[in-house]
N, C-alpha and C positions, 0 to 999 in steps of 0.2 A: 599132594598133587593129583590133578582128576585121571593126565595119562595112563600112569601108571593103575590107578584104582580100576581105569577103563579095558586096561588090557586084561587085566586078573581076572575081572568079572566076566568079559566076553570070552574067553577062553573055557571060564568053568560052567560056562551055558551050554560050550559047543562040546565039552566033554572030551578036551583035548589038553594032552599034558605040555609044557614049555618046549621040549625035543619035535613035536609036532607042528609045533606054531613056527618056530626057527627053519623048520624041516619048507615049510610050505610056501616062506615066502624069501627063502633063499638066504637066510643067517648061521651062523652056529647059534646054538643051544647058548653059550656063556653069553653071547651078543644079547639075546633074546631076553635073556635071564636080569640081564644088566636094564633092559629099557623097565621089564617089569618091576624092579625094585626102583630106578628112578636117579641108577647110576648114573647112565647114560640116554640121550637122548636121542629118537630114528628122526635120523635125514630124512627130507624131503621122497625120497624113490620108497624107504622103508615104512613111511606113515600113511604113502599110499598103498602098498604093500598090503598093510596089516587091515587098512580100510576094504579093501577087496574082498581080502581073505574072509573078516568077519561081516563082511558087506552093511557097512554103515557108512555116516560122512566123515568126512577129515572133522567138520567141526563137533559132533558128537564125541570122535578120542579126544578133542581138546577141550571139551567140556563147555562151548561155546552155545551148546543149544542140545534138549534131552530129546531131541527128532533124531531115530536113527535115519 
């Protein structure tokens, strides 16, 4: 799945561990942990969340287009 690949790699650009990323955009750490391996899926408030945070598009996490 590209979400998943998309959050690992944008995280390990910004130099920030999982507890960081859950920290920032208002998850627990296991929540967080869960989207990254591809357990579970961020709702709609948490994709734009994560889109903020690592400031790219929605369609970029979803692998829809390589334009951040």
């Amino acid at each position: 799945m590209v979400l998943q690949e998309r959050l690992r790699a944008l995280r390990k650009e910004k130099n920030e561990t999982q507890v960081q990323v859950a920290n920032a955009i208002g998850v627990t750490d296991r929540q967080y942990q869960r989207f990254e391996a591809g357990v579970n899926l961020p709702g709609f408030e948490n994709l734009c969340a994560l889109a903020d945070h690592f400031d790219v598009s929605l369609d970029y996490l979803a692998g829809r287009t390589e334009k951040r």
